[in-house]
C-alpha positions as CSV (number, residue, x, y, z in Angstrom):
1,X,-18.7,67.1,205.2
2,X,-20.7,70.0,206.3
3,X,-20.0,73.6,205.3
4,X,-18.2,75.6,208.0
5,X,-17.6,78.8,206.5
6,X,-19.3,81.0,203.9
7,X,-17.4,82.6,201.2
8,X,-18.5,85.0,198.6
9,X,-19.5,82.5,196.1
10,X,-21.4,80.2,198.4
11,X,-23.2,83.6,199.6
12,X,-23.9,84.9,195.7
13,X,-25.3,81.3,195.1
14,X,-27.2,81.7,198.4
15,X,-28.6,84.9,197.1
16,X,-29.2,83.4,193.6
17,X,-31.8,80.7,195.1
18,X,-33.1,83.0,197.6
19,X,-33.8,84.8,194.6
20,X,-35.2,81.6,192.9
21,X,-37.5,80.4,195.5
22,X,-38.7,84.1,195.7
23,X,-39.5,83.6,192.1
24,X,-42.1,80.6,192.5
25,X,-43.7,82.1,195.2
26,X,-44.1,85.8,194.3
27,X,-47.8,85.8,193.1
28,X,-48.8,83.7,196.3
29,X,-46.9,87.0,198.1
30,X,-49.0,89.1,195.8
31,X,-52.0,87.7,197.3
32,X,-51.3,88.3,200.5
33,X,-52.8,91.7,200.3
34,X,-54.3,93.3,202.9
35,X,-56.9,95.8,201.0
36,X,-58.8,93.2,198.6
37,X,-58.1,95.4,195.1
38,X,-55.9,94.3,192.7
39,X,-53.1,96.4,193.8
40,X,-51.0,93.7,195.6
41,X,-47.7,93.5,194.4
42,X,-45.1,92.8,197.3
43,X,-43.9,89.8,195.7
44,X,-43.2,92.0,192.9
45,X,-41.0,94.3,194.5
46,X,-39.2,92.0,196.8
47,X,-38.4,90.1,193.9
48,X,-37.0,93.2,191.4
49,X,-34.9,94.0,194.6
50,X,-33.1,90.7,195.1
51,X,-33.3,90.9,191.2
52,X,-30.9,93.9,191.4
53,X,-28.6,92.0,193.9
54,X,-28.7,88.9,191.5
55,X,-27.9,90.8,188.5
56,X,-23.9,91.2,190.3
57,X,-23.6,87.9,190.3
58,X,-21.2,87.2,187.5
59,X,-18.4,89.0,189.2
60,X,-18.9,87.3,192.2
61,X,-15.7,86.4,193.8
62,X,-14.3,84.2,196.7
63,X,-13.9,87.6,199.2
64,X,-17.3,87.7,201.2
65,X,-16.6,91.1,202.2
66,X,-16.2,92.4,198.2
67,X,-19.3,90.4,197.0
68,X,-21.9,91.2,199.5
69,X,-21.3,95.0,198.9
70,X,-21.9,93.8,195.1
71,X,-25.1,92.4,195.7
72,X,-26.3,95.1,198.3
73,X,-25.4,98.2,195.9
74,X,-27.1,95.8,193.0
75,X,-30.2,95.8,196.1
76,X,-30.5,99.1,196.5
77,X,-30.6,100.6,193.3
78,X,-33.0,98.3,192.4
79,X,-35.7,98.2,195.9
80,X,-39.3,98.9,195.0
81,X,-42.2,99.3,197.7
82,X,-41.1,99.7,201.4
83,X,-40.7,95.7,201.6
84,X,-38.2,96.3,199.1
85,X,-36.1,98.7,200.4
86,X,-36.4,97.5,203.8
87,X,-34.9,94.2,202.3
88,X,-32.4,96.0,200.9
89,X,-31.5,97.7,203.8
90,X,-31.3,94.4,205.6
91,X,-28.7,92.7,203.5
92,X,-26.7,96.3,202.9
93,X,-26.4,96.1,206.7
94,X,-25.3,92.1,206.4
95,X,-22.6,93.3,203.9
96,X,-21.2,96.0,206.3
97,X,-21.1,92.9,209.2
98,X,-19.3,90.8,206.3
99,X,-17.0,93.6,205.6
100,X,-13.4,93.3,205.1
101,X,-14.3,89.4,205.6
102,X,-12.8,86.9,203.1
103,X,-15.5,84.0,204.2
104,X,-17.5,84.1,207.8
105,X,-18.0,81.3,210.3
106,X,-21.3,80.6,212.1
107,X,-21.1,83.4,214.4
108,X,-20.1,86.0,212.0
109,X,-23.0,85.3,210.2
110,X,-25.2,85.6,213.2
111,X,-23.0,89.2,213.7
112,X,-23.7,90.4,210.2
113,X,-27.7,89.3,210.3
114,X,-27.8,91.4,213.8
115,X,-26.1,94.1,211.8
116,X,-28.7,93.5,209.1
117,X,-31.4,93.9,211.2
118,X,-30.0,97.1,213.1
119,X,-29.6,99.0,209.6
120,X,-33.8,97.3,208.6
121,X,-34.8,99.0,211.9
122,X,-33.0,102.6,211.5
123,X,-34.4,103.2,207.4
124,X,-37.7,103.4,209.1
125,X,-38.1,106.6,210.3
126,X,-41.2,104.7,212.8
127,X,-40.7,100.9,212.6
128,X,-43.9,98.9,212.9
129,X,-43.8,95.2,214.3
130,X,-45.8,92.8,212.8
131,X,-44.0,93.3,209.6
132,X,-40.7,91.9,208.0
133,X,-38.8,93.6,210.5
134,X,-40.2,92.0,212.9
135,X,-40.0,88.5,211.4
136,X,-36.3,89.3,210.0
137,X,-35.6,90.3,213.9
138,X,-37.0,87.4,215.7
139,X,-35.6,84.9,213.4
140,X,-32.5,86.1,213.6
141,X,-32.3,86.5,217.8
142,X,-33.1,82.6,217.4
143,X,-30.7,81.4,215.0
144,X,-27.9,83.4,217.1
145,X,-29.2,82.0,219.9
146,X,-28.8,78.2,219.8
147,X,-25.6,78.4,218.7
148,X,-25.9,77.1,216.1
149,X,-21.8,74.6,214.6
150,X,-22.5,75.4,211.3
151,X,-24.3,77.8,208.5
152,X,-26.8,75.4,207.8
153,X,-27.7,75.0,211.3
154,X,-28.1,78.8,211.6
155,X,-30.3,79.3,208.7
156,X,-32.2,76.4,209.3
157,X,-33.1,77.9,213.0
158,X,-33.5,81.6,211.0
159,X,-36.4,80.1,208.6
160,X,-37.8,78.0,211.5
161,X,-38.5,80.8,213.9
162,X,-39.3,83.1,210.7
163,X,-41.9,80.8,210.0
164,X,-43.7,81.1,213.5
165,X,-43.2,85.0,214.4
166,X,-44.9,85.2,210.3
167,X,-47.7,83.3,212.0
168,X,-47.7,85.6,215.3
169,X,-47.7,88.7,212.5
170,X,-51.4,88.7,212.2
171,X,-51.6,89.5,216.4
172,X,-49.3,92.0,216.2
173,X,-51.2,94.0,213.3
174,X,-54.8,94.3,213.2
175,X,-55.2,95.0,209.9
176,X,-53.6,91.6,208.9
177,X,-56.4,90.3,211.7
178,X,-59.1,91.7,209.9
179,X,-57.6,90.8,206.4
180,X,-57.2,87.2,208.0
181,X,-53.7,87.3,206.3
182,X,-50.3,87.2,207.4
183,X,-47.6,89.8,206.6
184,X,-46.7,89.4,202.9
185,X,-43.2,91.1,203.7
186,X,-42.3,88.5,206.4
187,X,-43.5,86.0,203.8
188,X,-41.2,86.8,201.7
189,X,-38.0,87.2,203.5
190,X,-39.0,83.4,204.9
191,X,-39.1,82.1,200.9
192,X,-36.1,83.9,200.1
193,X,-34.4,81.8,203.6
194,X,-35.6,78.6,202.5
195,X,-33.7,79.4,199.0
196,X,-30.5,80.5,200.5
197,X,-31.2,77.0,202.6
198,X,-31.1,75.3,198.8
199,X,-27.7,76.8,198.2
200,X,-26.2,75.5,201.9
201,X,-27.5,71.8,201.3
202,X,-25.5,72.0,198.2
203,X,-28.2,73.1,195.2
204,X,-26.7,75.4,193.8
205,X,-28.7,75.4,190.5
206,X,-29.0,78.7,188.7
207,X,-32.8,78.6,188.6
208,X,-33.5,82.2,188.1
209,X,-31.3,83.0,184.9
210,X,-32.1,79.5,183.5
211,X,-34.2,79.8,180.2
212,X,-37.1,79.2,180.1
213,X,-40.0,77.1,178.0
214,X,-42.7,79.8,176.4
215,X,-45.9,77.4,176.7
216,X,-48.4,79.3,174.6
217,X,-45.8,79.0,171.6
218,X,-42.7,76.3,172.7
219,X,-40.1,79.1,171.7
220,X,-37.7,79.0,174.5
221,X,-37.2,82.6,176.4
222,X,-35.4,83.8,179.2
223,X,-36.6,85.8,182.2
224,X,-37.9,88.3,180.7
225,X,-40.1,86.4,178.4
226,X,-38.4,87.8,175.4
227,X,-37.5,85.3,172.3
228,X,-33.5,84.8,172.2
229,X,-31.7,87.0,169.3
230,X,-31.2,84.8,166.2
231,X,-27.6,86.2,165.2
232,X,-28.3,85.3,161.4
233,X,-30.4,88.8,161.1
234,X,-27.1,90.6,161.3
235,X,-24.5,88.9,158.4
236,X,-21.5,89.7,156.7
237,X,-23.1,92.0,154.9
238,X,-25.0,94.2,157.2
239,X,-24.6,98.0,158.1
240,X,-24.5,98.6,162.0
241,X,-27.0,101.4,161.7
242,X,-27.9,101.4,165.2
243,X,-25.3,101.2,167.2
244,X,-24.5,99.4,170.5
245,X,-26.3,100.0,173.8
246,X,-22.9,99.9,176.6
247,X,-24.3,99.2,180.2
248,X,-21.6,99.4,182.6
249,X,-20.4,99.8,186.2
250,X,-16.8,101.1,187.2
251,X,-15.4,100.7,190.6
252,X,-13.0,104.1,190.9
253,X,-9.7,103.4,192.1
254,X,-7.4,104.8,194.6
255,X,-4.7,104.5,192.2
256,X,-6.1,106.4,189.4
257,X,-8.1,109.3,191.1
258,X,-9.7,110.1,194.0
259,X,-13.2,108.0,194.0
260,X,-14.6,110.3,196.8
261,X,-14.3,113.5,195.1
262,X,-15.0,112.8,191.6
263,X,-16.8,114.4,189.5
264,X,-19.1,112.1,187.5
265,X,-20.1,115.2,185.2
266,X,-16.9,114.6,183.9
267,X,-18.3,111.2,182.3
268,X,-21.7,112.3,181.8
269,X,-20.2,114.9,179.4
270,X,-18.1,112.7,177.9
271,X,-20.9,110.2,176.9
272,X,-23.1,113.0,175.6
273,X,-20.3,113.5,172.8
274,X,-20.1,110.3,171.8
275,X,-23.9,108.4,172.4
276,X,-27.6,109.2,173.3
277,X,-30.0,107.9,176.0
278,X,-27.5,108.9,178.5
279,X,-27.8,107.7,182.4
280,X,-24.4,108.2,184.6
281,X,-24.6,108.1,188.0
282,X,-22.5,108.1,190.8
283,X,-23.1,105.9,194.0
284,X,-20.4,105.6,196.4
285,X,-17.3,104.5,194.3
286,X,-19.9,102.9,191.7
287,X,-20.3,104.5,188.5
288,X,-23.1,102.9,186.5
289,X,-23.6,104.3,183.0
290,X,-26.1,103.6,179.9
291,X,-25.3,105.1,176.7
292,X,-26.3,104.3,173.2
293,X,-23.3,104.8,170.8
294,X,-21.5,103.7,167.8
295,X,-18.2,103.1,169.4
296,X,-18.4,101.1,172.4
297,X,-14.6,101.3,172.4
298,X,-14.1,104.6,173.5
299,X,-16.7,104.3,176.5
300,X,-14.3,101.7,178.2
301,X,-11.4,103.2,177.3
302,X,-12.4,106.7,178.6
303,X,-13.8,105.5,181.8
304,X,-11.0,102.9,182.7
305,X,-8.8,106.0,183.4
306,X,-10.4,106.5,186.5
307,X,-11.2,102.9,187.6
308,X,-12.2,99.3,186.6
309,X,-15.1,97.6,185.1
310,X,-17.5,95.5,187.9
311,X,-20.0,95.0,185.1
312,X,-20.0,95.3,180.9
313,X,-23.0,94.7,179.1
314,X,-22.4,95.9,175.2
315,X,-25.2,95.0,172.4
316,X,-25.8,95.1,168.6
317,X,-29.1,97.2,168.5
318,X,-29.0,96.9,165.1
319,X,-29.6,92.9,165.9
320,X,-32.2,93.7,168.5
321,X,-33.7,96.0,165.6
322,X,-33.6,93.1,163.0
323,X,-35.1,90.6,165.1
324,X,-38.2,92.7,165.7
325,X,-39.4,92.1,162.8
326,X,-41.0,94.1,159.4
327,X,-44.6,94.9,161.8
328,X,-42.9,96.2,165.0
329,X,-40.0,97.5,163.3
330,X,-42.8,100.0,161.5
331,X,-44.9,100.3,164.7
332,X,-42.0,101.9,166.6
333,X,-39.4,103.2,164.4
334,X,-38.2,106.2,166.6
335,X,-35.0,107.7,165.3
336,X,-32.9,109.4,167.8
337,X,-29.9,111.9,166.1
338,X,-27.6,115.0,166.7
339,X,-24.9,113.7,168.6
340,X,-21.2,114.8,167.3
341,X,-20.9,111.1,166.0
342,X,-23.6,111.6,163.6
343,X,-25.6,108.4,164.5
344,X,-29.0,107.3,164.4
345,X,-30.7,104.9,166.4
346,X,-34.0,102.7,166.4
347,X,-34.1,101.5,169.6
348,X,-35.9,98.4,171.5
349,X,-34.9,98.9,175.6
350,X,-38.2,98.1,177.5
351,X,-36.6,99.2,180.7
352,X,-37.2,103.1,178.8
353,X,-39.4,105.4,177.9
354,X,-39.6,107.3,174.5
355,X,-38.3,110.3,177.0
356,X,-34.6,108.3,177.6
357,X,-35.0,106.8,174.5
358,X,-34.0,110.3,172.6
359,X,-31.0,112.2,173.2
360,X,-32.3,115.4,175.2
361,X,-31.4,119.0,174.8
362,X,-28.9,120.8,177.3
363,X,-31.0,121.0,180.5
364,X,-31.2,124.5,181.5
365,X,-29.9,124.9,185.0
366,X,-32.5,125.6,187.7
367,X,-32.5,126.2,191.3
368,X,-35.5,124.0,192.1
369,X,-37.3,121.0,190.0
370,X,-40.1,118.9,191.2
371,X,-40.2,115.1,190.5
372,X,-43.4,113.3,190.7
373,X,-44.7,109.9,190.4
374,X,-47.6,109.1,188.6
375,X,-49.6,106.7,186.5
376,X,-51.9,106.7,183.3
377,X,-51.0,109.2,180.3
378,X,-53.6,111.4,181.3
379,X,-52.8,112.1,185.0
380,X,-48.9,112.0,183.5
381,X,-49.7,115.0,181.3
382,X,-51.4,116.9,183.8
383,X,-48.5,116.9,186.0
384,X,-46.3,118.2,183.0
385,X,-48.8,120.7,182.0
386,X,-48.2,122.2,185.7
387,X,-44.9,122.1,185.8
388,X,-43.1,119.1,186.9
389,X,-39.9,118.8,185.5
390,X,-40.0,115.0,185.4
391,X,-42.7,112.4,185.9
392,X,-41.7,108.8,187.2
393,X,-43.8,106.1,185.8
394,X,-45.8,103.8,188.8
395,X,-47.8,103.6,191.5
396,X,-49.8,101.2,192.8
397,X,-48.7,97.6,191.7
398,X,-46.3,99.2,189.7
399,X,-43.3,101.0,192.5
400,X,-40.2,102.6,191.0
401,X,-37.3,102.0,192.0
402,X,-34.9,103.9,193.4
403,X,-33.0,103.6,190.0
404,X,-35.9,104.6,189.0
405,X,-35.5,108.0,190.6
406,X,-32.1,108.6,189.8
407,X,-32.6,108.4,186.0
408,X,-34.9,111.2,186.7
409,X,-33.0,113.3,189.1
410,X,-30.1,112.7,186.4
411,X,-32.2,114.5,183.6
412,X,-32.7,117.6,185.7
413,X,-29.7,120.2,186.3
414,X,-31.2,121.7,189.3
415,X,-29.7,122.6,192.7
416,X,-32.9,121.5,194.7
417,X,-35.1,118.9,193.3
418,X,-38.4,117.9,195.3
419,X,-40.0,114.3,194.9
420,X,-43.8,113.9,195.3
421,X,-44.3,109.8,195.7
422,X,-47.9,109.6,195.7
423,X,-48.2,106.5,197.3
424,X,-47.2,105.6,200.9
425,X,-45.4,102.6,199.3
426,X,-43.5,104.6,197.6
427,X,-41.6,107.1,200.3
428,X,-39.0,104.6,201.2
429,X,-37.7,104.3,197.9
430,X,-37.5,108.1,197.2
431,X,-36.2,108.6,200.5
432,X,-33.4,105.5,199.5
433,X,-32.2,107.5,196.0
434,X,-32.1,110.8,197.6
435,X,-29.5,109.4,200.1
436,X,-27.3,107.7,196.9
437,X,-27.5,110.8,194.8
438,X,-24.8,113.6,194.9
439,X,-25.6,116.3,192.5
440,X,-28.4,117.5,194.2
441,X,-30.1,118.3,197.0
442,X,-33.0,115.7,197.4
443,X,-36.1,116.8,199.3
444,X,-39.0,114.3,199.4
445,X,-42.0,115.9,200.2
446,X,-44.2,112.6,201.9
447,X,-47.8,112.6,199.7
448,X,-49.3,109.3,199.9
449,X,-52.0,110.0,197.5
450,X,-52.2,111.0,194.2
451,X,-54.7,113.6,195.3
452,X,-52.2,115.2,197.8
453,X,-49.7,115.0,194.6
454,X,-52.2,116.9,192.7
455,X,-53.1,119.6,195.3
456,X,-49.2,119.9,196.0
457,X,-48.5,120.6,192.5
458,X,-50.7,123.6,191.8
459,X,-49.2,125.0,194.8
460,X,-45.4,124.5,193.7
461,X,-43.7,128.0,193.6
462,X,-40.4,127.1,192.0
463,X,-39.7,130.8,192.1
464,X,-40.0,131.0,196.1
465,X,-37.1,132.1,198.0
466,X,-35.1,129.2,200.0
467,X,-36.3,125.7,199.7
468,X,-38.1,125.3,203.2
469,X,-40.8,128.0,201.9
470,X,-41.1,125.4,198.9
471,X,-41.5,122.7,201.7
472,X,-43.8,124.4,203.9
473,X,-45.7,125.1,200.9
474,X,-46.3,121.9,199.6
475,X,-47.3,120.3,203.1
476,X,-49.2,123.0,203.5
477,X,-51.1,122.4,200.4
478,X,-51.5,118.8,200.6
479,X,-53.7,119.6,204.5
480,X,-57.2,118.2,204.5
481,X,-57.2,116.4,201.0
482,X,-59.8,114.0,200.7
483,X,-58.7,110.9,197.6
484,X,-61.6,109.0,196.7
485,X,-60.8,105.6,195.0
486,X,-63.6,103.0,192.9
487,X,-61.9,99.5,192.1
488,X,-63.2,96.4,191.8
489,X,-62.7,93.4,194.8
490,X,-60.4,90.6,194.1
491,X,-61.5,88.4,197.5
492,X,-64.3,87.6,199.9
493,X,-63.9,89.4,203.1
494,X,-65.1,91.4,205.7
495,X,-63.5,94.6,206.5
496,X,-65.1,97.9,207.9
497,X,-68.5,96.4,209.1
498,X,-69.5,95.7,205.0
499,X,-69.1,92.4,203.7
500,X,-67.0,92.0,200.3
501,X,-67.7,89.8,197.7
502,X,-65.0,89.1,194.8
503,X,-65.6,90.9,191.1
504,X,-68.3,93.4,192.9
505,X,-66.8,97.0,192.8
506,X,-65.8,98.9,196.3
507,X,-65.7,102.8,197.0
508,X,-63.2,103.7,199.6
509,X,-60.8,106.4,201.3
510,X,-57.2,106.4,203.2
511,X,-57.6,102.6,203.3
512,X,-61.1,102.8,204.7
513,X,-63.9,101.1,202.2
514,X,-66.9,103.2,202.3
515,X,-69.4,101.4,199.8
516,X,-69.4,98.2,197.6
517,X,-71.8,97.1,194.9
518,X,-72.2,94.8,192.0
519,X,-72.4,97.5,189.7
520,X,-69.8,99.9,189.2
521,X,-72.0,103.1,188.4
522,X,-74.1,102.4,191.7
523,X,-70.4,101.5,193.5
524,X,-69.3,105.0,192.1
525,X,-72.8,107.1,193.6
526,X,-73.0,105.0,196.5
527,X,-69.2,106.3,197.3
528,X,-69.8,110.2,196.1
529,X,-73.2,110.0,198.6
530,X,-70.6,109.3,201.8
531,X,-68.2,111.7,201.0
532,X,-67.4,114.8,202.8
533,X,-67.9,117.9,201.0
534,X,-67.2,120.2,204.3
535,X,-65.0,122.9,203.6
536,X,-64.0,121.8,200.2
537,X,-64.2,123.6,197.3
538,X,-62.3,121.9,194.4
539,X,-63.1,118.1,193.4
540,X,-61.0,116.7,190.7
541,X,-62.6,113.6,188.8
542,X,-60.3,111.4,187.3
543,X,-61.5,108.8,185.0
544,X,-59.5,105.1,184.4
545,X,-58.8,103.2,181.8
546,X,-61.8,100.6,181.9
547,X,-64.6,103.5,182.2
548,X,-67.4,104.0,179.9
549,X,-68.6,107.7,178.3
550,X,-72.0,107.6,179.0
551,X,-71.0,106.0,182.4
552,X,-68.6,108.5,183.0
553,X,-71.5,111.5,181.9
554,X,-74.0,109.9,184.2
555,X,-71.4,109.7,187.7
556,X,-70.3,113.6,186.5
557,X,-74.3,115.0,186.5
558,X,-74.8,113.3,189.9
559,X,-71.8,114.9,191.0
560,X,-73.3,118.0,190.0
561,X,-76.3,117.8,191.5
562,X,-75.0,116.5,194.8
563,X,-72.6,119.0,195.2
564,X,-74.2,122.1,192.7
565,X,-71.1,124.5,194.7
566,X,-68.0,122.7,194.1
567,X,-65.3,123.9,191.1
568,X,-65.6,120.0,189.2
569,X,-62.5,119.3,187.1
570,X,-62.9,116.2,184.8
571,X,-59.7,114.4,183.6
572,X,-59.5,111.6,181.4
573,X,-56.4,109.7,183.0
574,X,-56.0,106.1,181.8
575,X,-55.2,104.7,184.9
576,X,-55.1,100.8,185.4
577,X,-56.8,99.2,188.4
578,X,-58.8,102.8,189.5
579,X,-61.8,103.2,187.7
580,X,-62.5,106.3,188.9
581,X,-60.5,109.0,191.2
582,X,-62.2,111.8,192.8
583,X,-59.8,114.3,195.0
584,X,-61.3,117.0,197.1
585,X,-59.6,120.2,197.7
């Protein structure tokens, strides 16, 4: 019999092999790149944001209306790049259409996918068709249209009209013409469809948390790619030295306070009494919380005063310790201490740094911070040495989330904190935190370069007077920088009158490729002899991971000797994929 309604299960299984089918096809996304350097990585984001929906699944229940605000709260603290957040937006916007919903019929899905669209449309500030909004718009106008008896009937319509306004994408964009790709957005949201298609027809399998087979070594792993814990390295006999790391989210409750007004210093402090690596945050009537502590106990039976649990994730760390083994254990022993319960704790977490990883002193309160994003230690520890209160590691091929964010907002006690993004993929998803965050007023100050970060940051005043002085300041500062970019080509193609050739190396700026050779030197020279040194008096050269010294020395003395005038400040910062950066200020 076919499938009238749509509860909140059938949705979170829906979700679960959109999620799936994402999965499989999130490196051919990748590829879909526009700019031919190894920077593509939409596939990547789209799938850590339906990653973050996916992750609520366990307390999926029967109500529609209660599990689709799950899984879009799980979305947008987890959306990376502006694919991901505009995904995110569009199923937070199908969860307010579902809302107060215990399971939807054909045309309250086709309400709540308009609504979905509506709320994609308005989180960008100037929406651009050719894109996943585009696709996500005219699939859905079609699937309402043919009125459609039953779910399956709808989506099927959804991922066939997806399908052809994602062919149509490259007419409405010219830069996918010119890349002779489609829009690697629109591409996704159609694999994720066909997924949630899975899930109607009655495949339900749970593909994406399934373990999986390691094929170098034959060890089974999950998703990850971590080895599963062998519980025999913790026995009767062992010390819990290490404590637990307690992941949770709390739904506050009418009944116990008032979830509006609450004060989630109030938890925060608590936690920093009993734990280390704190993270408490406050979205909505969410509280998520990580804390590494010795009694897990007291965590859940302090917050469920004010709430209950959505979420509980305790572990041994001492296991996770045990299982690393004598060589890592002695590669990474970092010992965090100090907190009123006396503990100690070695701890293996790749979602954090060293910086979360150790229990941090009493932030001093401020009236303005600055948060940038940045990567490579080198460019990292510039921004520190000038004064940003917190860096957020990423950037190209490698967005933060807006999670991301919030763990750094949360380690500042400051009544104005600016955000630098440094990437034009990366505004949407600082613009997304700075909505869900309360403590603070969040300003984000729109550089899409990591050259504009760096002429921002020597301009940042944190002693100025109001915060639009800060503002004007920064913009102000950020006028008329020139970013310079060497990388090598991952395709054939044909872009800006030059012809490309895969593994040769490419100069370029703002998107537009300037020079390309075989050899990287000549790629480097050949860029540095078409840029603009009018009116500029500052040039920053920033060297990458994969450069060479005497490379590097040979580039700086033609620098020199092009441009004998210019104030030449040489930085060695171990970036990936940029071999070579050179901002003009």
């Amino acid at each position: 019999m076919d499938i009238q309604t749509v509860d909140g299960i059938l949705f979170s299984q829906m979700i679960n092999r959109g999620t799936s089918n994402l999965k499989i096809h999130a490196e051919e996304i990748n590829n879909l790149n526009v700019f031919p350097i190894p920077d593509g990585d939409t596939g990547d984001n789209m799938l850590m944001t339906m990653a973050g929906g996916d992750k609520t699944l366990d307390k999926a229940t029967a109500n529609l209306s209660e599990t689709s605000e799950k899984i879009a709260n799980g979305m947008l603290l987890g959306a990376r790049g502006n694919s991901g957040v505009i995904l995110s937006q569009f199923f937070a916007g199908i969860a307010k259409g579902f809302k107060g919903l215990e399971k939807a019929d054909t045309q309250q899905i086709g309400n709540a996918f308009k609504q979905g669209v509506k709320q994609a449309y308005d989180a960008v500030m100037t929406p651009t068709e050719g894109t996943i909004l585009t696709v996500a718009k005219d699939a859905t106008n079609y699937a309402c249209s043919i009125n459609a008896s039953t779910p399956l009937e709808f989506i099927e319509a959804f991922i066939e009209e997806a399908k052809l306004s994602l062919a149509r994408t490259p007419d409405l964009l010219e830069v996918l013409k010119k890349a002779g790709v489609v829009d690697s957005g629109g591409a996704g949201l159609f694999y994720i469809a066909r997924g949630m298609r899975q899930a109607l027809l009655g495949d339900t399998k749970d593909i994406y948390h399934q373990h999986q087979i390691d094929n170098s070594t034959g060890n089974q792993t999950n998703q990850t790619g971590k080895a599963p814990l062998d519980l025999d390295k913790f026995t009767e006999d062992s010390v819990l030295e290490f404590g637990y790391c307690t992941e949770l989210m709390l739904r506050l409750q009418n009944a116990k306070t008032n979830p509006q007004e609450f004060d989630v210093g109030i938890v925060k402090k608590f936690l920093e009494g009993i734990g280390n690596s704190v993270v408490c945050f406050k979205t909505g009537t969410i509280i998520k919380l990580h804390v590494h502590t010795m009694t897990p106990d007291k965590v859940l039976a302090f917050c469920q005063q004010f709430g209950e649990f959505l979420t509980v994730k305790i572990e041994n760390m001492s296991l996770q310790h045990n299982n690393l083994g004598q060589e890592a254990a002695g590669a990474d022993k970092t010992t965090a201490t100090g907190n009123s319960a006396g503990t100690s704790a070695v701890i293996d977490d790749s979602e954090e740094t060293l910086e979360t990883r150790i229990k941090p002193m009493e932030a001093e309160h401020k009236k303005f911070a600055l948060v940038a994003v940045a990567a490579g230690d080198g460019i990292k520890q510039t921004f520190k040495d000038y004064g940003v209160d917190q860096v957020v590691d990423g950037g190209q091929s490698m967005n933060p989330s807006a999670e991301d964010f919030i763990k750094a907002f949360e380690k500042i006690d400051a009544d104005t904190i600016f955000v630098l993004p440094n990437n034009g993929n990366i505004i949407l998803s600082a613009k997304q935190a700075a909505k869900m965050y309360e403590k603070a007023d969040i300003r984000v100050i729109e550089s899409k370069t990591i050259g504009e970060g760096f002429a921002a940051i020597t301009m940042y005043n944190a002693e100025a007077e109001n915060t639009e002085e800060i503002i004007e300041q920064l913009n102000s500062a950020m006028e008329g920088v020139l970013t310079y970019s060497i990388s090598h080509c991952v395709r054939d193609a044909q872009i800006d009158g030059l012809t490309l050739h895969r593994g040769n190396y490419i100069g370029f700026s703002d998107k537009k490729i300037i020079a390309t050779e075989k050899d990287r030197k000549l790629a480097t020279i050949s860029t540095i002899d078409k840029m603009d040194f009018t009116d500029h008096e500052v040039c920053i050269f920033i060297r990458g991971k994969d450069s060479l010294t005497t490379e590097t020395e040979e580039i700086v003395s033609y620098l020199k000797k092009k441009a004998p005038n210019l104030e030449l400040y040489e930085i060695d910062g171990g970036q990936d994929i940029y071999s070579y950066i050179l901002i003009l200020e």
